[in-house]
C-alpha positions, 0 to 999 in steps of 0.5 A: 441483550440476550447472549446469542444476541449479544454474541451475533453483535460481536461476530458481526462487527468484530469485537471478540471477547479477547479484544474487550478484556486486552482494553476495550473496543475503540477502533482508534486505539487499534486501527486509524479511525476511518472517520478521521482521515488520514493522519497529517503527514510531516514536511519531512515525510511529504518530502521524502516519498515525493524523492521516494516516488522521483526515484521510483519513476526514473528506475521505471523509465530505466528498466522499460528503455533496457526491455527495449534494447533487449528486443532490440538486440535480439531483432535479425541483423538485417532489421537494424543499421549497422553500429 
């Protein structure tokens, strides 16, 4: 492969030359493989986002009942029964 060429092939696919002296060009070695799919998750982590994304979701619903009750609160007083 001529140079320009070989150059045009590394540019195109983002091989630099820093990267083969640093330990090759597998992209597993660097990055996830693509064609692997996602790694395998443990129990624990499964369980863990899933309270992670509970959590999320509960402080969601908090924050959208707060925005309401702003709004609320700031509607003229004859819009609202008294407390």
């Amino acid at each position: 492969m001529e140079k320009a060429a070989k150059g045009a092939w590394h540019r195109s696919n983002g091989v630099y030359p820093p990267n083969l002296r640093a330990g090759g060009t597998r992209p597993n070695r660097e990055w996830p493989s693509l064609a692997a799919g996602p790694a395998r998750q443990s129990k624990a982590d499964r369980r863990l986002i899933q309270e992670l994304e509970r959590e999320l979701l509960r402080k969601e619903k908090a924050l959208a009942e707060t925005a309401v009750l702003l709004v609320l609160s700031k509607k003229a007083p004859g819009d609202l029964p008294p407390r």
